[in-house]
N, C-alpha and C positions, 0 to 999 in steps of 0.2 A: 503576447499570444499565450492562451491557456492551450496546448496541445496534450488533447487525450491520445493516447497509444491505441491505433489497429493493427491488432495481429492476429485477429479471428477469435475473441475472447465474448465468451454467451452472453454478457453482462450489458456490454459494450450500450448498448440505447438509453439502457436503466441509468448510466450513469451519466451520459450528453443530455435528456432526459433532467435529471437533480440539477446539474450546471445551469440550465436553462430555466430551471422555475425560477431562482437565486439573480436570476437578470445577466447574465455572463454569457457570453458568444466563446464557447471552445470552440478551437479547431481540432478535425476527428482526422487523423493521418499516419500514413506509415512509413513516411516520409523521413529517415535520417537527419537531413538538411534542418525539417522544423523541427524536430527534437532539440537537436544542438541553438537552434534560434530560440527555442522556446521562452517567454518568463517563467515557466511553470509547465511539469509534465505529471499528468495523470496516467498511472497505469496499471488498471481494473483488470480483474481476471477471473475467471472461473474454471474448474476441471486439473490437468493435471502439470505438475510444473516441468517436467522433459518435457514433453508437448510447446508448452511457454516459450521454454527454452530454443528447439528448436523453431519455430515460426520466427523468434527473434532474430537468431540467426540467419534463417533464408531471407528475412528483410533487411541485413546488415544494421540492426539496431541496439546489437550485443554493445558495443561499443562507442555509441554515440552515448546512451543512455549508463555507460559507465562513466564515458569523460559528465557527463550534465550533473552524475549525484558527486561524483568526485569532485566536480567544481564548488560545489557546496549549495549548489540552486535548487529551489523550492521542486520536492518531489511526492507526490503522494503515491502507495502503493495500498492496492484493494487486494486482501486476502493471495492469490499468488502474486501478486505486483510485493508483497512481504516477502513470500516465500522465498523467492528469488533471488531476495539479494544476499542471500544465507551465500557458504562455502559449497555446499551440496544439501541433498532431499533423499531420503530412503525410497522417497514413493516410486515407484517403478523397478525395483532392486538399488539404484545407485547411482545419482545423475549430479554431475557439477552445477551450480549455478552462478549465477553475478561474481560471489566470493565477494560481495561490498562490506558486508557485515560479519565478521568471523561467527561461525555457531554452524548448528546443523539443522534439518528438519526433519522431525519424526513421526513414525502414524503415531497417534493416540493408541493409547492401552486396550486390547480386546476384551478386558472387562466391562468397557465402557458402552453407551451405545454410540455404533457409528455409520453416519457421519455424526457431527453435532451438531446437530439443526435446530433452528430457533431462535427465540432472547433468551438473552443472557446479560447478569452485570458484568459493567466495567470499574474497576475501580482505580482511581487516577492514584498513581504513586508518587507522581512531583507535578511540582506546578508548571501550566505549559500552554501559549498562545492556542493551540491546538485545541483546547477545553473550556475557551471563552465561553460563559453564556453554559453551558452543560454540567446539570449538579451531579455530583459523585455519586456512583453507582446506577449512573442510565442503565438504560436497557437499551442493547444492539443487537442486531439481527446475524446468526451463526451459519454458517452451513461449508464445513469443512473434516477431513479426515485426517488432517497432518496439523503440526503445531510448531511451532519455532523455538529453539532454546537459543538463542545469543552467548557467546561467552562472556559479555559484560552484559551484568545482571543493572547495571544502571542504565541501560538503554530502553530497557522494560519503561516506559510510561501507563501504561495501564495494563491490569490484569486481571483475568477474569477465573471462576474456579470453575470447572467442571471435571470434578472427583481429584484432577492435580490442578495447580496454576498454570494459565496459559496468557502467554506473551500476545495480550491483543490488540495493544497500542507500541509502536515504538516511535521512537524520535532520535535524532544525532543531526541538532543543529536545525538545516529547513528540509531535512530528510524525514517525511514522517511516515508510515503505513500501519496497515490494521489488519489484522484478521478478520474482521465483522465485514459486512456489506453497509457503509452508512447509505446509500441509496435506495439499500432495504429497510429504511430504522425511521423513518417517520421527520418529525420535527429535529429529534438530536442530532437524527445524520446529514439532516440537512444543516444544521448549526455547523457543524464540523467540517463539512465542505465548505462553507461558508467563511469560517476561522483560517483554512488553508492558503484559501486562495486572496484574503486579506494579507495572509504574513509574505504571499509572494507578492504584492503590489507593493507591499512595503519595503522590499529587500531595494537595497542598494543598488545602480545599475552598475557601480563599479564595480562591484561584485560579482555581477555576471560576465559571462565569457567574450571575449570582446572579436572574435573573430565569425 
């Protein structure tokens, strides 16, 4: 089971929607139970990450969804489905998150203009199942106000510049997310959903959680 995340997140169609041109039956739920059952957890987001945060929580999702990326199983996160799994987000004053990934989240500089809406390149900094099939320096679709720093800067898989470098691919393992919307990004993000949910048909079942 490919289970996308519902927890009230605007994207939410645009992405069941991509899964489905690609020939893949997700399941769309908010369901604890199928997280933890999942092969594979999608989760897409839009707007603000306290927000995220709490909805996750009043659906008891905080912690299913940290035992699935802790197990090591295939995860993809859409722009705040990244943000998230930071230590915390400045956006709203000061909010904890996941804490999956040590680092923080910060607005972008007021010099810049913001949000940062648009394409933009990516440029792949290691090589990574995640980028089968997608030549260097695509174009991905933007539209975000905060940006992710990681403390390990090897987590960084692809980066894109808009006036600083920004963290818009990561990866650790079958944990991958994006700042971009591949949903919004045409043919490449549809390659990259595509390349996801191959690496999680390929994972091992003994790999996954067995309970």
């Amino acid at each position: 089971m490919i289970a996308i995340v519902d927890y009230g997140a605007g994207n939410l169609r645009s992405v069941v929607n991509a899964v489905h041109t690609l020939g893949y039956r997700p399941k769309v739920t908010s369901s604890p139970e199928d997280v933890l059952n999942a092969r594979a957890v999608i989760l897409p987001g839009v707007g603000a990450a306290a927000d995220t945060m709490a909805n996750l929580k009043a659906l008891d999702l905080v912690n299913p969804i940290r035992r699935f990326i802790s197990d090591g199983r295939p995860y993809l996160g859409i722009c705040i489905g990244l943000q998230i799994l930071f230590t915390s987000t400045e956006e709203g004053g000061w909010h904890e998150c996941l804490d999956l990934i040590p680092g923080l989240v910060r607005k972008l500089p007021p010099k810049l203009k913001i949000p940062h809406m648009g394409w933009n390149q990516v440029k792949q900094r290691i090589s990574h199942p995640i980028f089968n099939g997608i030549p260097d320096d695509s174009n991905f679709y933007f539209v975000h106000s905060y940006y992710a720093e990681p403390d390990d800067i090897s987590l960084v898989s692809g980066e894109t510049e808009y006036s600083i470098p920004i963290c818009s691919i990561l990866t650790r393992g079958n944990l991958v997310a994006t700042q971009f919307h591949p949903e919004k990004s045409g043919e490449v993000g549809l390659r990259l959903y595509d390349n996801f949910i191959k690496m999680a048909l390929a994972t091992k079942i003994s790999s996954l959680h067995a309970d």
